[in-house]
Backbone as a ProteinNet text record, in pm:
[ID]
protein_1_A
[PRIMARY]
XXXXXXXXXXXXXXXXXXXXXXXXXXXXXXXXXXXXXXXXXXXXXXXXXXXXXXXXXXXXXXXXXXXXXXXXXXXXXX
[TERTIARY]
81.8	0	85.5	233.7	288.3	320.8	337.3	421.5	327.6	201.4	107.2	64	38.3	1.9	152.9	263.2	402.6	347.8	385.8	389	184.2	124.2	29.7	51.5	71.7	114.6	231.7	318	408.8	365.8	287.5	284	176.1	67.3	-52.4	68.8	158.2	263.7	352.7	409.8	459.7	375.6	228.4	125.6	94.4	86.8	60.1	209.4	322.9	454.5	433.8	389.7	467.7	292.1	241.2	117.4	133.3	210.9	216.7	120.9	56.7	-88.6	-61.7	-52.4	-27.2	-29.9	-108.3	-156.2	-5.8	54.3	238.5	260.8	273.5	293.8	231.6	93.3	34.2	44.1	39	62.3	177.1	286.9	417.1	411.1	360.5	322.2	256.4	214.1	125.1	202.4	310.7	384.4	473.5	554.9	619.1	572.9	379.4	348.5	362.8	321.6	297.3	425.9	516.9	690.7	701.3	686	718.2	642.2	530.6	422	465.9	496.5	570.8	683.9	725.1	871.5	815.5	788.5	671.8	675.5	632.4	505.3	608.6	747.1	785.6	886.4	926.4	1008.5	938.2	829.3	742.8	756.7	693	665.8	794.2	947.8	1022.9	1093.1	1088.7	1098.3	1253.9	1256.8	1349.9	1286.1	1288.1	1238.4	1293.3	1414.4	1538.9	1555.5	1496.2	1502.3	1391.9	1282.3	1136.2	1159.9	1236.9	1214.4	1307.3	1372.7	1410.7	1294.5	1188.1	1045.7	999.1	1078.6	1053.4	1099.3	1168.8	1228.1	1123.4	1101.8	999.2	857	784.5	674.6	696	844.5	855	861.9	930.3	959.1	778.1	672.9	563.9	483.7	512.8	488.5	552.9	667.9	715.8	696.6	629.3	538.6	412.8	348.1	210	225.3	349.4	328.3	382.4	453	498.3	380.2	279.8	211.6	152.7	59.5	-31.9	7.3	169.8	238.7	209.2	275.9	288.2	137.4	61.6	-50	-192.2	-196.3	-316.8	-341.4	-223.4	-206.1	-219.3	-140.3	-87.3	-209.8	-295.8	-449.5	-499.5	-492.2	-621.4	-597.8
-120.6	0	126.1	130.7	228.3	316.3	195.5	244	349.4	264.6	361.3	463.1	457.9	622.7	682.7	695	768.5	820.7	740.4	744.8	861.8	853.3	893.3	1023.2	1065.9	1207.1	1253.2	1177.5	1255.1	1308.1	1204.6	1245.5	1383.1	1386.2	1503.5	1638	1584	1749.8	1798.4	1672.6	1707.8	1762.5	1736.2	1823.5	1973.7	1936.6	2109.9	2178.7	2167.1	2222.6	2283.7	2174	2224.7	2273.6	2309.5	2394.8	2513.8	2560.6	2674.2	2680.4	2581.1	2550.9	2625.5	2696.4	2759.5	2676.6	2563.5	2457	2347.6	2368.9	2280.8	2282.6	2388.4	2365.1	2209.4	2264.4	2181.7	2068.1	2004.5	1901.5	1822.2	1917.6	1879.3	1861.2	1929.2	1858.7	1728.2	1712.9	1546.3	1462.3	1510.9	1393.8	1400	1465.6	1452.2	1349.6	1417.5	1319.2	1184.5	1158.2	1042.2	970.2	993.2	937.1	910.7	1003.6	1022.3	865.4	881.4	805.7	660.3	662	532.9	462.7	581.5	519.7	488.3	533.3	512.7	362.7	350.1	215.8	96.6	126.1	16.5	14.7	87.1	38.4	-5.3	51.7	-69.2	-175.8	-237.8	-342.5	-433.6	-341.2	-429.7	-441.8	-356.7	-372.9	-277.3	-161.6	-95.3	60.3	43	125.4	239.6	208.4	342.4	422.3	415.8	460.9	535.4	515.7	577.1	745.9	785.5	857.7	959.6	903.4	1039.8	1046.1	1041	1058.3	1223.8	1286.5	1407.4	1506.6	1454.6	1519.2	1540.9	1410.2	1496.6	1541.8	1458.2	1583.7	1725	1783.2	1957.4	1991.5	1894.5	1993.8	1995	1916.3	1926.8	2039.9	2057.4	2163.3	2302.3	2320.4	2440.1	2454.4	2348.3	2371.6	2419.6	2368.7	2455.2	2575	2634.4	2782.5	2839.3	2790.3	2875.5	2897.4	2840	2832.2	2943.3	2886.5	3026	3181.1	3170.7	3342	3386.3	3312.4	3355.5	3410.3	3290.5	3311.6	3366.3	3266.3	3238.5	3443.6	3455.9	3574.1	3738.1	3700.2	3836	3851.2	3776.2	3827.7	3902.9	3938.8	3976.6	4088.4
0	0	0	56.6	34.2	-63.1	-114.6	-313.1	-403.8	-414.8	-459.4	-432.9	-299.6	-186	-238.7	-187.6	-258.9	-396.9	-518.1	-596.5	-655.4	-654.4	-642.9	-594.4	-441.2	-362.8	-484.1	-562.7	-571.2	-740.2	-808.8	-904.9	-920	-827.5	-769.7	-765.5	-698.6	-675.4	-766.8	-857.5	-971.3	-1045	-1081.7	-1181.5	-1168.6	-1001.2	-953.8	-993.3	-934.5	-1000.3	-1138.4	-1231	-1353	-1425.4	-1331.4	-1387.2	-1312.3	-1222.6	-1113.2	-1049.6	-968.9	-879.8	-775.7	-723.1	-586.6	-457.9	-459.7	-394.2	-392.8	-459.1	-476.5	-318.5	-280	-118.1	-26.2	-62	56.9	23.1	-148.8	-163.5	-138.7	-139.6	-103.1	63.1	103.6	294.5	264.3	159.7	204.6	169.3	80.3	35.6	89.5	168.8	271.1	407.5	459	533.5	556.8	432.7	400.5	403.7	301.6	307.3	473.1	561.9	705.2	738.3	722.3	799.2	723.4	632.1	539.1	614.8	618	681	825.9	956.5	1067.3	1046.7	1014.4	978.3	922.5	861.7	799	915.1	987.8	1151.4	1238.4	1283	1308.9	1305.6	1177.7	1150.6	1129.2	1122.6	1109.5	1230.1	1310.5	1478.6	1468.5	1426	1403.8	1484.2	1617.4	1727.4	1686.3	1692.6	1719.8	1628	1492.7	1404.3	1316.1	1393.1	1329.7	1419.2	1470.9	1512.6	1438.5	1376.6	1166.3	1111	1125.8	1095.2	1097.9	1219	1241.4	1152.9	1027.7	949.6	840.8	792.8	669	739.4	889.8	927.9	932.5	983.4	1018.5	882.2	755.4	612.8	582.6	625.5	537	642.1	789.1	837.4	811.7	760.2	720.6	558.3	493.8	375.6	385.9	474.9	485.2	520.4	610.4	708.8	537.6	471.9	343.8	301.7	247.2	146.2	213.5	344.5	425.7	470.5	502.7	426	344.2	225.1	105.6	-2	25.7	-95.2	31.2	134.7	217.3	264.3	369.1	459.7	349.8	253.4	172.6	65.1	73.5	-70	53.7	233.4	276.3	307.6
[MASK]
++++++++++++++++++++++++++++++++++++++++++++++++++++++++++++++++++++++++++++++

């Protein structure tokens, strides 16, 4: 189930990119999430404790993707 969810998030953010969607941000937080939550889930399950916790890396890049997006486009139209 991973591969497809990835692949799917990433191809959704590549479309927005190369159309200038303004929305590239947030999608790029999901596909970050998700990678995060991917990786999560496969230490888990492979009993690799010590190591799900580099996880925090792609959640803060898809949280400092959303605060971009809501500066940039969200905050500055009002």
């Amino acid at each position: 189930m991973i591969v497809p969810t990835v692949i799917v998030a990433l191809i959704i953010t590549i479309k927005c990119y190369r159309e200038k969607d303004i929305e590239f941000w947030v999608h790029l937080a999901v596909l970050f999430w998700i990678s995060g939550n991917s990786y999560w889930m496969l230490c888990e399950f492979l009993n690799h404790e010590e190591l799900k916790y580099y996880t925090v890396v792609p959640f803060v890049a898809g949280i400092i993707s959303v605060v971009y997006f809501y500066k940039k486009y969200y905050f500055s139209n009002k």
